[in-house]
Backbone as XML, in Angstrom:
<?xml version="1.0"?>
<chain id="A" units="angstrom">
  <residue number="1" name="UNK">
    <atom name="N" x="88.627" y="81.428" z="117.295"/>
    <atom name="CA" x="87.230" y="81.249" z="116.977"/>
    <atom name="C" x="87.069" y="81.334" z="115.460"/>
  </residue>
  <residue number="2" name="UNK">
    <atom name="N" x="86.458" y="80.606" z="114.807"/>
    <atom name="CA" x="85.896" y="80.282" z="113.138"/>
    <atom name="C" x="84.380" y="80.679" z="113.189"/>
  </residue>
  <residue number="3" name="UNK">
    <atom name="N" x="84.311" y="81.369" z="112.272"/>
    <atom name="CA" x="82.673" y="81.435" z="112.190"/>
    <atom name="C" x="82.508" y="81.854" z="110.554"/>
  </residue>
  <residue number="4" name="UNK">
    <atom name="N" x="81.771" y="80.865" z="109.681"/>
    <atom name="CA" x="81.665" y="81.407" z="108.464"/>
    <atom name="C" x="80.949" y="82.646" z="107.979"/>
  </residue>
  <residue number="5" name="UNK">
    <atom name="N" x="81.464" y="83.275" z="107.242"/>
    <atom name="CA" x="81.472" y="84.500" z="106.871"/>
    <atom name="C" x="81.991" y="85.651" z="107.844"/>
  </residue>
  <residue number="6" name="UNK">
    <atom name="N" x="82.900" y="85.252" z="108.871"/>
    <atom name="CA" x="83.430" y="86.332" z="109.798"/>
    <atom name="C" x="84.740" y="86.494" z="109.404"/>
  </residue>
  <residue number="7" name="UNK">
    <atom name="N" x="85.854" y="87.804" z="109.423"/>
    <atom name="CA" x="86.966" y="87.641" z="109.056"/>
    <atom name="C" x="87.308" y="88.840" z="110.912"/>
  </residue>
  <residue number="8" name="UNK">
    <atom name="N" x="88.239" y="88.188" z="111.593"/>
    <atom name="CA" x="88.675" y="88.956" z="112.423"/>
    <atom name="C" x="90.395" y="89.568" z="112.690"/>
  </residue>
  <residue number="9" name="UNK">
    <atom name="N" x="90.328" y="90.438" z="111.840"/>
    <atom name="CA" x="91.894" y="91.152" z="112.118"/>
    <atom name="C" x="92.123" y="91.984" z="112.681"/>
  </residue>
  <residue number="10" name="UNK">
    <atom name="N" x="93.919" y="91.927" z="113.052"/>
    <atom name="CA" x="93.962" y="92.771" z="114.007"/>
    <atom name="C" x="95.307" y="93.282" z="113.381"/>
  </residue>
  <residue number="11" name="UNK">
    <atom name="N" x="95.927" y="94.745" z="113.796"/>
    <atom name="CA" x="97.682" y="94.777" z="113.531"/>
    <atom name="C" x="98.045" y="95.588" z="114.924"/>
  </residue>
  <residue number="12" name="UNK">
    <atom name="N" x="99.290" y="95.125" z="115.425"/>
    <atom name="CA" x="99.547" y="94.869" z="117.053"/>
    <atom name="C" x="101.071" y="95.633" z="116.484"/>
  </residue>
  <residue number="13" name="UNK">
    <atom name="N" x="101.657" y="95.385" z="115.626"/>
    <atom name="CA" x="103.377" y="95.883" z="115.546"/>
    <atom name="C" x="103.032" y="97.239" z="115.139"/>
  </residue>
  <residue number="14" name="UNK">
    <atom name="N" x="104.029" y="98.332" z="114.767"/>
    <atom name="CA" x="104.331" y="99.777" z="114.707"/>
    <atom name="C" x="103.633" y="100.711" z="113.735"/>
  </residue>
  <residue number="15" name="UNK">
    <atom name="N" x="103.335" y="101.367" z="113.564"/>
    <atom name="CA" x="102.946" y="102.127" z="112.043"/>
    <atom name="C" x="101.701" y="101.783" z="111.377"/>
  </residue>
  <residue number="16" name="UNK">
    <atom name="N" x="101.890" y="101.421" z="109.768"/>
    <atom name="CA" x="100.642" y="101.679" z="109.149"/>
    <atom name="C" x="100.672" y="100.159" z="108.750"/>
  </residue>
  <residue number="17" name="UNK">
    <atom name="N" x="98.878" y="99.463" z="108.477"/>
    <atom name="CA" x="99.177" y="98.209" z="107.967"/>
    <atom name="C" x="97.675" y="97.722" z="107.381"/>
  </residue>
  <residue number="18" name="UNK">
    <atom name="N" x="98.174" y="97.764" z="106.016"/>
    <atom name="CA" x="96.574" y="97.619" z="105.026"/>
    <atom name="C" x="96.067" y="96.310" z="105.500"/>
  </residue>
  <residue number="19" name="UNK">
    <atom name="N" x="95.554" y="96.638" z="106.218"/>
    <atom name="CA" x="94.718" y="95.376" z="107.314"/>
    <atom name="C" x="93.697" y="94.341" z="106.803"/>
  </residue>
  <residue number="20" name="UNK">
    <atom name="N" x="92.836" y="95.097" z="106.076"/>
    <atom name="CA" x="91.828" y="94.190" z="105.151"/>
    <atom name="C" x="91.542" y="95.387" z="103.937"/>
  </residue>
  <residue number="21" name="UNK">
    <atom name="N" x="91.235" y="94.517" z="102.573"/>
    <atom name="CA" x="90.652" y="95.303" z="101.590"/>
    <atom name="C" x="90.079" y="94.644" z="101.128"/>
  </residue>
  <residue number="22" name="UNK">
    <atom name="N" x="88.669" y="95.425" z="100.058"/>
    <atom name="CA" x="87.738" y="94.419" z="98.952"/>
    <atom name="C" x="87.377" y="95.666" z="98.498"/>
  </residue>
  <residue number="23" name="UNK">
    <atom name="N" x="87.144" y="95.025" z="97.040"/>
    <atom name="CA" x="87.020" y="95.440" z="95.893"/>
    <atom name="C" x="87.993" y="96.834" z="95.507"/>
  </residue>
  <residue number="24" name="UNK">
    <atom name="N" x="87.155" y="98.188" z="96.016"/>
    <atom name="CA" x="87.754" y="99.471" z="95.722"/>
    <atom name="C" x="87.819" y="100.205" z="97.086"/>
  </residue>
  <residue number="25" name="UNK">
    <atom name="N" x="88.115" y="99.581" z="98.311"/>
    <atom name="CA" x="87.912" y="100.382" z="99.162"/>
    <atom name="C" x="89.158" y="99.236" z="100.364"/>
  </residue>
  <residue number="26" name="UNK">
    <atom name="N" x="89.914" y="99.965" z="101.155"/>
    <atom name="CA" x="90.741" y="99.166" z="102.220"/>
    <atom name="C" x="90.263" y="99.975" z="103.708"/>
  </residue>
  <residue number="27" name="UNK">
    <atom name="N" x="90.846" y="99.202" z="104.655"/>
    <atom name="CA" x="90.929" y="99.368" z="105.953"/>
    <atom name="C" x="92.073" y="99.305" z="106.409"/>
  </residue>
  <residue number="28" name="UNK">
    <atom name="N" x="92.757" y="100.401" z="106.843"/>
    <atom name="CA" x="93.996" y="100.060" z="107.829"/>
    <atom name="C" x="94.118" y="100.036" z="109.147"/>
  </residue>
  <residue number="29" name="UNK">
    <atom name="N" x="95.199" y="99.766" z="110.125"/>
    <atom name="CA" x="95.295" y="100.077" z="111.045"/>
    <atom name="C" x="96.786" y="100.857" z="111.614"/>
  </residue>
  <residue number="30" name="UNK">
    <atom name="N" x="96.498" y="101.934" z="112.065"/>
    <atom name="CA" x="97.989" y="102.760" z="112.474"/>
    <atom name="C" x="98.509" y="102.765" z="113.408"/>
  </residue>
  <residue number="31" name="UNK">
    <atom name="N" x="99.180" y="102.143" z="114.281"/>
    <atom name="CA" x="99.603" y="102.493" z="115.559"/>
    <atom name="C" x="100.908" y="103.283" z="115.706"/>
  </residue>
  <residue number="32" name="UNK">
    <atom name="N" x="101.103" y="103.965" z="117.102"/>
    <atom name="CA" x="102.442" y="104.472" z="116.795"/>
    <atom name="C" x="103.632" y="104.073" z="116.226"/>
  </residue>
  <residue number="33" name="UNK">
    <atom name="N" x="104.120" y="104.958" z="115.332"/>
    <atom name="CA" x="105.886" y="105.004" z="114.786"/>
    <atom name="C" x="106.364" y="106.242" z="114.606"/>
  </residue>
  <residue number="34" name="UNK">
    <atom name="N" x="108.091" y="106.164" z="114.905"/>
    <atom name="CA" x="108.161" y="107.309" z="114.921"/>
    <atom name="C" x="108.377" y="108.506" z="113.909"/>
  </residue>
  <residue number="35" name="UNK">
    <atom name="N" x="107.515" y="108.177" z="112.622"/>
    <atom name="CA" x="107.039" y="109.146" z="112.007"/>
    <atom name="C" x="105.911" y="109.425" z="112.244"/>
  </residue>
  <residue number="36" name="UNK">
    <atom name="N" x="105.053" y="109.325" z="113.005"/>
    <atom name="CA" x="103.959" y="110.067" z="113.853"/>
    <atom name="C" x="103.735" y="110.489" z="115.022"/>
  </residue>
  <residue number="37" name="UNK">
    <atom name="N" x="105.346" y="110.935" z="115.318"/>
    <atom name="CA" x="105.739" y="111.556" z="116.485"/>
    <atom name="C" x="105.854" y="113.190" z="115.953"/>
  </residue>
  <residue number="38" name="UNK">
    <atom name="N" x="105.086" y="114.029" z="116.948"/>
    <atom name="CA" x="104.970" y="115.490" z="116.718"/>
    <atom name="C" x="106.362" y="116.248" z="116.673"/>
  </residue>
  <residue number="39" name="UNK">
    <atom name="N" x="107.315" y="115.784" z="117.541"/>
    <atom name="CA" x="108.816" y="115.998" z="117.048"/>
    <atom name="C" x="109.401" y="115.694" z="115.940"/>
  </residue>
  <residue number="40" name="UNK">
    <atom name="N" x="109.229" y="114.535" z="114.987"/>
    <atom name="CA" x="109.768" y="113.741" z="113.777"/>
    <atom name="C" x="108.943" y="113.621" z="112.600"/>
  </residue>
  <residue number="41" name="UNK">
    <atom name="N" x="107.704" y="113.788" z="112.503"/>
    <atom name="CA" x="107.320" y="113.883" z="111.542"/>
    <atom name="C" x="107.673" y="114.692" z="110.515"/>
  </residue>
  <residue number="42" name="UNK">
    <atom name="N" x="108.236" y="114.594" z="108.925"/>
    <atom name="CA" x="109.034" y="115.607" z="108.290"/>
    <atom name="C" x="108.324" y="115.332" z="107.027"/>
  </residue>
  <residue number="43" name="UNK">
    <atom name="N" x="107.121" y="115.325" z="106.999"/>
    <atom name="CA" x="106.302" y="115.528" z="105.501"/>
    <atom name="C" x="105.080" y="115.620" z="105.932"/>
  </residue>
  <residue number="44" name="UNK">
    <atom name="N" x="104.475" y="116.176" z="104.968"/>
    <atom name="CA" x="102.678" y="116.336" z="104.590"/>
    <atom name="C" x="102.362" y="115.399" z="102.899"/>
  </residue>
  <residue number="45" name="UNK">
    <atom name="N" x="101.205" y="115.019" z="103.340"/>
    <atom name="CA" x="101.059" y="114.055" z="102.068"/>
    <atom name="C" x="99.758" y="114.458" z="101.549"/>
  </residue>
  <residue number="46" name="UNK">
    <atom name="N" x="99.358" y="113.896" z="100.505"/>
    <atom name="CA" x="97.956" y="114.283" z="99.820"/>
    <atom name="C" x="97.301" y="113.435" z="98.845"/>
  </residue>
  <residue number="47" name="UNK">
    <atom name="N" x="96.875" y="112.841" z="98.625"/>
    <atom name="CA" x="96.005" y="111.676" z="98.097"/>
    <atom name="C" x="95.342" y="112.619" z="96.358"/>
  </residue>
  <residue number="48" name="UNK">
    <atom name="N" x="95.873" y="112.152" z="95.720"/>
    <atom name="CA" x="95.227" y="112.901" z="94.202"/>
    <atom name="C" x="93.659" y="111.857" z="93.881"/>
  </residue>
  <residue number="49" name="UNK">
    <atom name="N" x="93.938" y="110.820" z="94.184"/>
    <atom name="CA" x="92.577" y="110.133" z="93.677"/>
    <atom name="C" x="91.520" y="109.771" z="94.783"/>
  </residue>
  <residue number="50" name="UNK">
    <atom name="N" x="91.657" y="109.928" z="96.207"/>
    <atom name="CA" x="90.706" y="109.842" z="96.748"/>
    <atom name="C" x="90.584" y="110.545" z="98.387"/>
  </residue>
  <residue number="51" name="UNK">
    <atom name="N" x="89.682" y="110.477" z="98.906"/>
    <atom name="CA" x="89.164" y="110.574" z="100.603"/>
    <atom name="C" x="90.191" y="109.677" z="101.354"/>
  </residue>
  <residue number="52" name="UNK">
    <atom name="N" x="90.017" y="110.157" z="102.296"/>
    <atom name="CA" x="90.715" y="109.675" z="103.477"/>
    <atom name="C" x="90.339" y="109.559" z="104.598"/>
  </residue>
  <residue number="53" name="UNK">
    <atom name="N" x="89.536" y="108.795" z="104.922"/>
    <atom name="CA" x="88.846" y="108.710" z="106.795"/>
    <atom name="C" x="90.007" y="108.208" z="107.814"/>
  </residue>
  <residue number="54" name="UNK">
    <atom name="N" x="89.686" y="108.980" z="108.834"/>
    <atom name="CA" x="90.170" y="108.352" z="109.928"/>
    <atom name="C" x="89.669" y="108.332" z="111.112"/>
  </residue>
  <residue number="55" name="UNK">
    <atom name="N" x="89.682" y="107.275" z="111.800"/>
    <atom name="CA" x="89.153" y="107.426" z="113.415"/>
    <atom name="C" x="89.854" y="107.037" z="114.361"/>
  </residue>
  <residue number="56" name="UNK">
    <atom name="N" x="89.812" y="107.822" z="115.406"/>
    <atom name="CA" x="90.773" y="107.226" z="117.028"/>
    <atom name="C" x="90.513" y="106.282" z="117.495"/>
  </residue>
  <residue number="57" name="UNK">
    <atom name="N" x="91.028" y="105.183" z="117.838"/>
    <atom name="CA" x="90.562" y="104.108" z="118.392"/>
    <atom name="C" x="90.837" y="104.220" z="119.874"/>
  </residue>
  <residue number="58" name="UNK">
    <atom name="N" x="91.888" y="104.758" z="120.054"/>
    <atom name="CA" x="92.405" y="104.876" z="121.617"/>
    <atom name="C" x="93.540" y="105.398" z="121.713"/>
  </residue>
  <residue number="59" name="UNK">
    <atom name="N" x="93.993" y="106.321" z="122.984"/>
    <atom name="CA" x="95.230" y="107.356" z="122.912"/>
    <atom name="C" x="94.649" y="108.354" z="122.409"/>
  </residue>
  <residue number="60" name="UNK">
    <atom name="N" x="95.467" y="109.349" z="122.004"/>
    <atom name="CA" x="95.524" y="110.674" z="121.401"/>
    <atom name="C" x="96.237" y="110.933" z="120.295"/>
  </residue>
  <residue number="61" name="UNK">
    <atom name="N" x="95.497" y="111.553" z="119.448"/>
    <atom name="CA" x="95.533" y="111.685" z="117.633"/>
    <atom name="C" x="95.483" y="113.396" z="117.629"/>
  </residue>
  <residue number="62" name="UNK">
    <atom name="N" x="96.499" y="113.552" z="116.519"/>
    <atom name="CA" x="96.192" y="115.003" z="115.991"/>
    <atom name="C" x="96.275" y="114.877" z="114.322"/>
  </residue>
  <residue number="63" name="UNK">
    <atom name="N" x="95.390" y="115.598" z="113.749"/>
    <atom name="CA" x="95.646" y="115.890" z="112.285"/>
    <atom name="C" x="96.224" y="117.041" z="112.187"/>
  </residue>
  <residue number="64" name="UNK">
    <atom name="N" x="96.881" y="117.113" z="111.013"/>
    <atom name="CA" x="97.766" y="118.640" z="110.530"/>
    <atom name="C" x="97.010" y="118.674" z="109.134"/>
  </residue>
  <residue number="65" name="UNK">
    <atom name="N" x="96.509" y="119.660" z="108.987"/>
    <atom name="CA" x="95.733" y="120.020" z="107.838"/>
    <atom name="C" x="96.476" y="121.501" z="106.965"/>
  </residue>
  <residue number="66" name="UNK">
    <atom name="N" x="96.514" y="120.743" z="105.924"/>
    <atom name="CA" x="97.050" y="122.112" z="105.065"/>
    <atom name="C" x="98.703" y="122.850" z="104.923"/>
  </residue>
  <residue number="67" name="UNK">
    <atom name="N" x="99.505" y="123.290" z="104.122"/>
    <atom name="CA" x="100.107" y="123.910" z="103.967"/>
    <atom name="C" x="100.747" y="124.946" z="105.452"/>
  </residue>
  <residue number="68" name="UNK">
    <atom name="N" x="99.358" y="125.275" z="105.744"/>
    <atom name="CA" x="99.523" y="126.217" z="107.431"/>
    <atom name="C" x="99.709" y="125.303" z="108.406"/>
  </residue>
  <residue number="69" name="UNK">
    <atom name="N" x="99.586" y="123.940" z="107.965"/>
    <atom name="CA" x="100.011" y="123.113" z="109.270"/>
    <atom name="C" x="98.960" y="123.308" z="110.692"/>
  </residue>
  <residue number="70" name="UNK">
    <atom name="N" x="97.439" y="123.776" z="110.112"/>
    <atom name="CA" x="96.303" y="123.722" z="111.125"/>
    <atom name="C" x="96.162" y="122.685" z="111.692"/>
  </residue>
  <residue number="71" name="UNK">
    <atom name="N" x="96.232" y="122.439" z="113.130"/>
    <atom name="CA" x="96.279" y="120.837" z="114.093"/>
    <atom name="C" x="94.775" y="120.758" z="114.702"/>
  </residue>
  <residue number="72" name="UNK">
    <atom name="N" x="94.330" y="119.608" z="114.307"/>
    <atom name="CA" x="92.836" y="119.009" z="114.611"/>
    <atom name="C" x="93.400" y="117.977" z="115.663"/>
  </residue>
  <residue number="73" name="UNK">
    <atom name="N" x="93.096" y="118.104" z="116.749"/>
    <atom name="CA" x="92.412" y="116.944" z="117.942"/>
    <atom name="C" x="91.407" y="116.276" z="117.317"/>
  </residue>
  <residue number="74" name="UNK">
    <atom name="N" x="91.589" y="114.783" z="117.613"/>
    <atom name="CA" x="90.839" y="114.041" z="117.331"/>
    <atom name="C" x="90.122" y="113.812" z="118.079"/>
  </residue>
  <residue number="75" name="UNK">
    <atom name="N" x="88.944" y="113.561" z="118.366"/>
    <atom name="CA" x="87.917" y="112.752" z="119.316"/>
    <atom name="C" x="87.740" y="111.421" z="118.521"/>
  </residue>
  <residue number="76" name="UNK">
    <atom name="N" x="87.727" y="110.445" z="120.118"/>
    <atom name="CA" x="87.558" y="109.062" z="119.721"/>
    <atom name="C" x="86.143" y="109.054" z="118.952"/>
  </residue>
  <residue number="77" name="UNK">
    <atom name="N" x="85.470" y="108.272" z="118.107"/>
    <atom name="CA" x="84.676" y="107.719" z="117.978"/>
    <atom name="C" x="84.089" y="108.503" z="116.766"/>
  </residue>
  <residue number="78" name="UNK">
    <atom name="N" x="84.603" y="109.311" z="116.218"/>
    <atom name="CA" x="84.303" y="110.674" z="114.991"/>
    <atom name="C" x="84.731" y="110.490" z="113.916"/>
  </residue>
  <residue number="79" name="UNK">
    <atom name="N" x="84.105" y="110.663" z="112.452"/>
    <atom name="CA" x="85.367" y="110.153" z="111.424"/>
    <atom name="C" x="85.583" y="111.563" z="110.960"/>
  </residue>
  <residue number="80" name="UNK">
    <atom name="N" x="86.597" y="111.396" z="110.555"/>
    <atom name="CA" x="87.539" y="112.546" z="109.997"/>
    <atom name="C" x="88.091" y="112.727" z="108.382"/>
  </residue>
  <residue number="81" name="UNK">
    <atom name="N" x="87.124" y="112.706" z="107.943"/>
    <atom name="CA" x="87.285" y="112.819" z="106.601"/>
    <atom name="C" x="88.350" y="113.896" z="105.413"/>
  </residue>
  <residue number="82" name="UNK">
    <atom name="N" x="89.535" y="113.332" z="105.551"/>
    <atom name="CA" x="90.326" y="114.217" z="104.208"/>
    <atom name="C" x="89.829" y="114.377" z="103.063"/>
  </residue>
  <residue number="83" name="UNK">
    <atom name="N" x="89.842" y="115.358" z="102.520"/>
    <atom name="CA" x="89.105" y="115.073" z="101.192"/>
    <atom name="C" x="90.288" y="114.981" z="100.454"/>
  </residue>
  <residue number="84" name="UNK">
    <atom name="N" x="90.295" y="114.435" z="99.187"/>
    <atom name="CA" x="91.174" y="114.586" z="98.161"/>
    <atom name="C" x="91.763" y="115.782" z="97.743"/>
  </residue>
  <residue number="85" name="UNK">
    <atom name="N" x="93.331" y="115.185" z="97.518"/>
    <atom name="CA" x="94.089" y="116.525" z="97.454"/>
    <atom name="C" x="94.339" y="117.892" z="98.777"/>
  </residue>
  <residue number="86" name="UNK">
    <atom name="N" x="94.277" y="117.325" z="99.583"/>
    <atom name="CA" x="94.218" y="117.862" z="100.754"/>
    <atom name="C" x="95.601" y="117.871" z="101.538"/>
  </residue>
  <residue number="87" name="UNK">
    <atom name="N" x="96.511" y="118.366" z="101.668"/>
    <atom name="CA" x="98.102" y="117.889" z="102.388"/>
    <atom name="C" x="97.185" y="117.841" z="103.829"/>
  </residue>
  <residue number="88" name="UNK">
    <atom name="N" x="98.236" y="116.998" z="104.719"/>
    <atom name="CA" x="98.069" y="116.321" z="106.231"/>
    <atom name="C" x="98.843" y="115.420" z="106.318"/>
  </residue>
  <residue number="89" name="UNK">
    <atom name="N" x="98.787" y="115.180" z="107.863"/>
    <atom name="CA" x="99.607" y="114.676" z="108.731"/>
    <atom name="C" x="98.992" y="113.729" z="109.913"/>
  </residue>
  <residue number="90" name="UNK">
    <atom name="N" x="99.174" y="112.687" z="110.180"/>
    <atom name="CA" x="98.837" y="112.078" z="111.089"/>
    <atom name="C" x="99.870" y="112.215" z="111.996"/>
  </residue>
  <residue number="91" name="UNK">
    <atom name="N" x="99.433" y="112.448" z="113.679"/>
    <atom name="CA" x="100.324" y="112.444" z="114.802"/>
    <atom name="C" x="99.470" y="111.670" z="116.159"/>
  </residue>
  <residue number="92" name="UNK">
    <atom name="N" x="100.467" y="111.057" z="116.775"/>
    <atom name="CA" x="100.519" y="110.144" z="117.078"/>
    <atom name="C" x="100.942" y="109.819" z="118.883"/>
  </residue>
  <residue number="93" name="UNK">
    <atom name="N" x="100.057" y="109.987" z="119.530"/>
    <atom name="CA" x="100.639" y="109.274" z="121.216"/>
    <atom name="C" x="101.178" y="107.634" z="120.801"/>
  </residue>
  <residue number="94" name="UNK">
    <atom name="N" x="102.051" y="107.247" z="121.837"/>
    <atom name="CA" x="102.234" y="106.176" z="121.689"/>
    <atom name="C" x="101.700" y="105.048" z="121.983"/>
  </residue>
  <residue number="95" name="UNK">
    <atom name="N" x="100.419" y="105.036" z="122.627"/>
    <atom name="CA" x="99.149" y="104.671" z="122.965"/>
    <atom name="C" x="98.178" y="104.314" z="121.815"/>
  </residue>
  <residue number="96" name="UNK">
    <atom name="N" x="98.140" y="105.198" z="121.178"/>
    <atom name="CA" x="97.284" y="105.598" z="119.875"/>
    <atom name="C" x="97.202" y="104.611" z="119.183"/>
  </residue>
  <residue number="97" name="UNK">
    <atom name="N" x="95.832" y="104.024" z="118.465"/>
    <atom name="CA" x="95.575" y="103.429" z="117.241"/>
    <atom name="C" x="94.555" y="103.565" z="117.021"/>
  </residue>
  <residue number="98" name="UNK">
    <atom name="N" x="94.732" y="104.417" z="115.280"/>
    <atom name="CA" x="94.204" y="105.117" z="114.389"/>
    <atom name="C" x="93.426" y="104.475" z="113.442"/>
  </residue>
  <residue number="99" name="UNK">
    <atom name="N" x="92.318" y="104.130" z="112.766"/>
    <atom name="CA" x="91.664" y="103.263" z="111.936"/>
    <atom name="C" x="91.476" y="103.761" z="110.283"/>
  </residue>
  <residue number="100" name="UNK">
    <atom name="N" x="92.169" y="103.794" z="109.541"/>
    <atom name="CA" x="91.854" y="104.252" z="108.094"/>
    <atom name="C" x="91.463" y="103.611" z="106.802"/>
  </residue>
  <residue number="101" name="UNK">
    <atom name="N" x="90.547" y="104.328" z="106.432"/>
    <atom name="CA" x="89.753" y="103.859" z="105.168"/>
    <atom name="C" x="89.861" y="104.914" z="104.153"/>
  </residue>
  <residue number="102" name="UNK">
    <atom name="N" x="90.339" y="104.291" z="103.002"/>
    <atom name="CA" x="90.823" y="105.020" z="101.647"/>
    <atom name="C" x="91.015" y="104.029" z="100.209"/>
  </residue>
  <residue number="103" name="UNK">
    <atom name="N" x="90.703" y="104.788" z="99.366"/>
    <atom name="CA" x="90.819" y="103.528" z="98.295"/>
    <atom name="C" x="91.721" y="102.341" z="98.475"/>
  </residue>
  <residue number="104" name="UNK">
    <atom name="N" x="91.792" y="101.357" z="97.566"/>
    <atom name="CA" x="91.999" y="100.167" z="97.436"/>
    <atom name="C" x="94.039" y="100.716" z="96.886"/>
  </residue>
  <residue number="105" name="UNK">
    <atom name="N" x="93.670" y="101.315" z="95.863"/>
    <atom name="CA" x="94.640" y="101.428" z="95.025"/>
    <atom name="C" x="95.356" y="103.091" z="95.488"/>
  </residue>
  <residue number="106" name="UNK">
    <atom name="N" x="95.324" y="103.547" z="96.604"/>
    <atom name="CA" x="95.945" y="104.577" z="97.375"/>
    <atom name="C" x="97.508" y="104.210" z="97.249"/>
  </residue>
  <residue number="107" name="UNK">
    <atom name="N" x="98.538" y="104.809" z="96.906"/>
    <atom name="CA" x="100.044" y="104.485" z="96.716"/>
    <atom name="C" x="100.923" y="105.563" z="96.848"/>
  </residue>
  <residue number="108" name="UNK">
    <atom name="N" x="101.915" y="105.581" z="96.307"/>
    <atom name="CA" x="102.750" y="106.632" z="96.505"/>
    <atom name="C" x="102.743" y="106.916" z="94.791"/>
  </residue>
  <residue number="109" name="UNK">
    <atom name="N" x="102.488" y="106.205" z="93.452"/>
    <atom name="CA" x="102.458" y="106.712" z="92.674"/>
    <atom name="C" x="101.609" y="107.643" z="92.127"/>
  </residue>
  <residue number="110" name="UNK">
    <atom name="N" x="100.102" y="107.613" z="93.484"/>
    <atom name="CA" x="99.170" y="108.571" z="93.307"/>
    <atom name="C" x="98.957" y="109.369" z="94.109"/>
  </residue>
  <residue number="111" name="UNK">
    <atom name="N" x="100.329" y="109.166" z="94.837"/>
    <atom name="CA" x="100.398" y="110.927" z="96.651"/>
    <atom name="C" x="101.477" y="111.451" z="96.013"/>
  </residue>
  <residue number="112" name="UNK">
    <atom name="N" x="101.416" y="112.769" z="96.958"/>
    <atom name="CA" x="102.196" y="113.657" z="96.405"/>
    <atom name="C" x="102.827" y="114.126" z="97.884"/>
  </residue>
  <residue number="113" name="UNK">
    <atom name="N" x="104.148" y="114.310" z="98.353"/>
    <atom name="CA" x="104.774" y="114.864" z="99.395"/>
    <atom name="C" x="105.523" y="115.807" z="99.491"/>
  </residue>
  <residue number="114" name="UNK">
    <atom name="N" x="104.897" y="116.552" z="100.383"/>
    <atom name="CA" x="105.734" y="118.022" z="101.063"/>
    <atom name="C" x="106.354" y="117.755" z="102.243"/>
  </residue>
  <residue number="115" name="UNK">
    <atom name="N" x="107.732" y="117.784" z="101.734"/>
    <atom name="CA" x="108.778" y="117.737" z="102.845"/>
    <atom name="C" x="109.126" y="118.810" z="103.866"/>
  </residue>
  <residue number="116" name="UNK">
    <atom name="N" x="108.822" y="118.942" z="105.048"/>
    <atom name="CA" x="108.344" y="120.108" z="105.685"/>
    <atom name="C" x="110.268" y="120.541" z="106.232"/>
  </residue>
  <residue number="117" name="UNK">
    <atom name="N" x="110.754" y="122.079" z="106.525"/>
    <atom name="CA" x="112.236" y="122.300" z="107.226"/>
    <atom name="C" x="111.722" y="121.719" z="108.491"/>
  </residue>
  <residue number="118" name="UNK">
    <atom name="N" x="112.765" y="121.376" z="109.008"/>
    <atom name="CA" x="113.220" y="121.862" z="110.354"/>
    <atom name="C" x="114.128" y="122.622" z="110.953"/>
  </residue>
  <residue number="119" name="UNK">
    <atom name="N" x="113.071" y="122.980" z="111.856"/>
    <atom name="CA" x="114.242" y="124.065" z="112.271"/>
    <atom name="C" x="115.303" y="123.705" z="113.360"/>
  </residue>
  <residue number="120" name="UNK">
    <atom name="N" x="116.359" y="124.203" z="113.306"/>
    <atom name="CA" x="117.504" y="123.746" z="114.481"/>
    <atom name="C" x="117.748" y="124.611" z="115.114"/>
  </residue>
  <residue number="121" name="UNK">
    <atom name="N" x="117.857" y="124.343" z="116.124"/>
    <atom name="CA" x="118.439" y="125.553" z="117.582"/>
    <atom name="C" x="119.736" y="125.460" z="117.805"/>
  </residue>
</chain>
């Protein structure tokens, strides 16, 4: 379907994918990978220049907030606002897709990562 002035995207394959952006602001879409598996995930990240929304689209989402590794359940339909400079974690059913909005110019030359141990048995 074409309709002027409509843009309709979608991302269907694994992980994270800057889906649409304009001007100073993007949209992604996350679906499961297995770095957003609650077993494998092995960092916390943190955004120095901006917010971070996120919302559940479907499945089951957890945030990890903070240094203490505090876990937020997501409810579908809620946004979830990181603030800047904030360490977290997105986790992930394999069901799950996650919707995020964060600056345009969000990178790794402006995050900062905490590589979390694991522990072995």
């Amino acid at each position: 379907m074409k309709i002027d002035g409509l843009e309709i995207l979608a991302h269907e394959g694994e992980g994270y994918d800057r889906t649409m952006h304009y001007g100073e602001w993007r949209v992604a879409l996350a679906n499961f990978a297995e770095h957003f598996d609650e077993q494998r995930y092995s960092y916390l990240e943190r955004h120095l220049l901006t917010d971070e929304v996120f919302v559940l689209l479907c499945g089951t989402a957890s945030l990890v907030i903070g240094t203490e590794k505090q876990r937020v359940p997501m409810e579908g339909g809620k946004l979830y606002n990181i603030k800047k400079g904030t360490w977290h974690a997105l986790l992930m059913s394999k069901d799950a897709k996650v919707l995020i909005v964060e600056n345009h110019n969000t990178a790794k030359e402006n995050t900062e990562y905490l590589p979390l141990e694991r522990k072995t048995v």
